[in-house]
N, C-alpha and C positions, 0 to 999 in steps of 0.2 A: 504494500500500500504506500502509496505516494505521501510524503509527510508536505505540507501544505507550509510555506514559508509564510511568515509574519511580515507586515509592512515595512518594520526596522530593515530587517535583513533584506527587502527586495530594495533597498531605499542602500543601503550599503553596498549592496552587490553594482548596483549602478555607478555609484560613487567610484569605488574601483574601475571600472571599468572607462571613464571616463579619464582618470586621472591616469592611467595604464596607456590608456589612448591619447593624451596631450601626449606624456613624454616620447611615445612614439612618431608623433609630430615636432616636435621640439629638434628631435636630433636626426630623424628625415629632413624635413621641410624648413625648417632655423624656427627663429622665435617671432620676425616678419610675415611669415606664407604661412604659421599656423594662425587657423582663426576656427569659432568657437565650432559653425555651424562645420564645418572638416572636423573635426574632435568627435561631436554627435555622430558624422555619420559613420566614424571610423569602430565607433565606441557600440554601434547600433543599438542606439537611443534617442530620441524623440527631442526637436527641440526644445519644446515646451518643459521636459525631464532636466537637461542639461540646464535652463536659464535657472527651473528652480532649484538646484543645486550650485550654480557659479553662475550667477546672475552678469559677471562682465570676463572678459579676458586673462585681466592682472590678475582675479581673482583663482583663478583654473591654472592657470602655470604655477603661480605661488605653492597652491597647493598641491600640486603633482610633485615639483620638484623635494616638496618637505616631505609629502607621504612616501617617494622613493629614497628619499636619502634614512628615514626612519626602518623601512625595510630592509634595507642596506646594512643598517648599524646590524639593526638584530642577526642579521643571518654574520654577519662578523662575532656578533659574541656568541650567539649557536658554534660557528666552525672554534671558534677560540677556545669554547668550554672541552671541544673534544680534543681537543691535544693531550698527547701524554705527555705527564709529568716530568719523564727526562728529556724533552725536546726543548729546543731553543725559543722559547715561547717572546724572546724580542724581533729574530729573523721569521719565526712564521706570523708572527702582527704584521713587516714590513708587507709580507707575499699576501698576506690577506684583505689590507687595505692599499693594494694594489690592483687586487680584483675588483675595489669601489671604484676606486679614484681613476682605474683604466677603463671604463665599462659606459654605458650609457646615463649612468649617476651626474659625471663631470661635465658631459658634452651638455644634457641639458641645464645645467645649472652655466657655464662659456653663455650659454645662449641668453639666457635671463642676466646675466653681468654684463654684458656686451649692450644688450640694447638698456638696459638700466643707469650706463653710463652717461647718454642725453637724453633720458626722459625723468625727469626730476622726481615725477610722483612716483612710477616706477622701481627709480633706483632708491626712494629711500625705504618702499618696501623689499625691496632686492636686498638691499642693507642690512636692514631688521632680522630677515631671515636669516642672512650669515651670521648674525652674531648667535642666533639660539643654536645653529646648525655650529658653531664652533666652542659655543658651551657644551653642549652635549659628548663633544667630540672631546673636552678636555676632562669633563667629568667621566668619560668611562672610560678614559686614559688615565687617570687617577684611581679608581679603582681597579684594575687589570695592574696596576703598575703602579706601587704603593712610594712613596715618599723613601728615599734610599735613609739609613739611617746617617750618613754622613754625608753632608750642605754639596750638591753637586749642580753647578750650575746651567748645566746644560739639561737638568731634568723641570726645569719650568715652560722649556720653550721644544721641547720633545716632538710634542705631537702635533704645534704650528710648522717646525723645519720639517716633519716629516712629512707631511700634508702639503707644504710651498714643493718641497722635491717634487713630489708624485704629480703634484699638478702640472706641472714643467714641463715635467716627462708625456704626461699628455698632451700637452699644446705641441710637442714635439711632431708626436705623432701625424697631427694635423700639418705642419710645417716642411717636415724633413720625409721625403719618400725615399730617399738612401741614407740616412743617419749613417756619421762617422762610428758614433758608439754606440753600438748594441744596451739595448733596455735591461740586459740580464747583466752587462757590467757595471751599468748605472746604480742597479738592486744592489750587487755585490758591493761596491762601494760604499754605500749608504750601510750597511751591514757593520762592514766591517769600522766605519764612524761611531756607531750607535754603543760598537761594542767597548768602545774607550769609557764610554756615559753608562755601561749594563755592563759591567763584566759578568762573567757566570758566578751562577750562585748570589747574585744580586740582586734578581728580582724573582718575585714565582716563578 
């Protein structure tokens, strides 16, 4: 027997589906050539459904790109929690928040800071969102990765330099279609940096 879904949940399943379907526009089409009534029909939902969920534009990107970047996290501390205990739990962070930060995460959020650059109202909702999206990101850098017991300066700003790296690394992508250096020496590099700031046996 067919269990009969509640209005919450047909109201949420929309929701996804629409937000699923901006970023798939965002990082196809840029953040200019997506518009709402392409999101609806990508998303196959109704306009009328789509206005009353994200009644304008700024609102529908904003919110795709925060509800992927939170799905992101999670499946980051999902993979993180199944590491084992003898594994180098600061080099598999680096390979793990490399599958964010290289993935359709970044691209869509390039596109929302690019055009948030000249459009004022825009960019200080573009703004707003990086700073919760980089509290977040410090807060569960903080907990994964606890205060060393002795004053190391380079663990305040950890997980901003690792996050400017990876970004880099990505615009690269877009930039450079024969890169001089390979993305896995770029990894190794950063590794073996981090490892000055983490020796073993220094952090979980």
């Amino acid at each position: 027997m067919r269990v009969r879904r509640t209005n919450e949940e047909r109201s949420a399943e929309t929701r996804t589906r629409l937000l699923d379907a901006t970023i798939e526009c965002l990082v196809e089409l840029g953040y200019a050539r997506t518009t709402t009534t392409t999101v609806a029909d990508r998303a196959g939902v109704s306009r009328g459904a789509q206005l009353h969920h994200f009644p304008t534009k700024e609102e529908l990107v904003l919110a795709a790109v925060e509800h992927l970047f939170t799905r992101r996290l999670t499946e980051f501390r999902e993979a993180f929690a199944q590491l084992p205990e003898q594994a180098d739990h600061v080099s598999a962070a680096i390979d793990l928040l490399w599958k964010i930060v290289g993935s359709d995460t970044f691209y869509a959020w390039l596109e929302l800071a690019v055009a948030g650059r000249t459009d004022a109202t825009l960019g200080r909702r573009v703004r707003a969102l990086g700073v919760r999206i980089e509290n977040e990101v410090q807060r569960t850098f903080h907990e994964l990765f606890p205060a060393p017991a002795t004053p190391n300066p380079f663990y305040d700003v950890a997980a901003k330099f690792a996050f400017a790296l990876l970004q880099g690394l990505a615009v690269d992508r877009l930039l450079l279609t024969q890169p001089r250096v390979r993305e896995e020496d770029v990894l190794r590099a950063m590794k073996m940096l981090t490892a000055f700031a983490f020796p073993p046996g220094g952090t979980p």
